[in-house]
C-alpha positions, 0 to 999 in steps of 0.5 A, spaced: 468 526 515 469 532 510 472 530 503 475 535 499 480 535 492 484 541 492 487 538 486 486 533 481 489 526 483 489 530 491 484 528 495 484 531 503 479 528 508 478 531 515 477 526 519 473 526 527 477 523 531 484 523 532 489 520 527 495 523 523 495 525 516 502 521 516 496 515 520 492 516 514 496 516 509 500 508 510 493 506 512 490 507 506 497 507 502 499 500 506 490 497 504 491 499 497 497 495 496 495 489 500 489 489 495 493 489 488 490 497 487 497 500 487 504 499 486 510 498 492 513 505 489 506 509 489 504 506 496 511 508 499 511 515 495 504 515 498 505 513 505 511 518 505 517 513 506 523 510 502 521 503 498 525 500 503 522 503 509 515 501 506 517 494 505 519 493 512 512 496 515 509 490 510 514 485 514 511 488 520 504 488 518 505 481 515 503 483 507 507 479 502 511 484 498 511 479 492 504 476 492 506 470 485 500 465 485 502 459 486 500 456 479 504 462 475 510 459 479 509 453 478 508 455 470 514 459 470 518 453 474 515 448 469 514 444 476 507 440 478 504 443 484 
């Protein structure tokens, strides 16, 4: 694998087997949201698709759009859990 920054906040990779740019990009766009690194915004812009788009391939990939612990929800509702 070959990783290069032609630009800065621009990273290319060269991978060995055969997966598309588009196949990269929601994977890594579609993980870094799931782990809380990054927007719904900035990983739809990164995967290519609109807002709405994206939230359909979470649905697909079983990943909450909204991830609100339960103990926050609970405060914000003044309920006990």
């Amino acid at each position: 694998m070959n990783v290069t920054l032609e630009h800065p906040g621009e990273l290319a990779v060269e991978l060995p087997f055969n997966v598309s740019n588009d196949e990269a990009r929601l994977a890594l766009a579609v993980r870094l949201f799931d782990k809380g690194r990054i927007s719904l915004g900035q990983a739809a812009k990164m995967a290519g698709f609109s807002k709405r788009a994206f939230i359909d391939i979470l649905g697909r990939e079983e990943i909450p759009v909204i991830n609100y612990p339960a103990a926050e929800l609970a405060e914000e509702l003044k309920i006990e859990l």
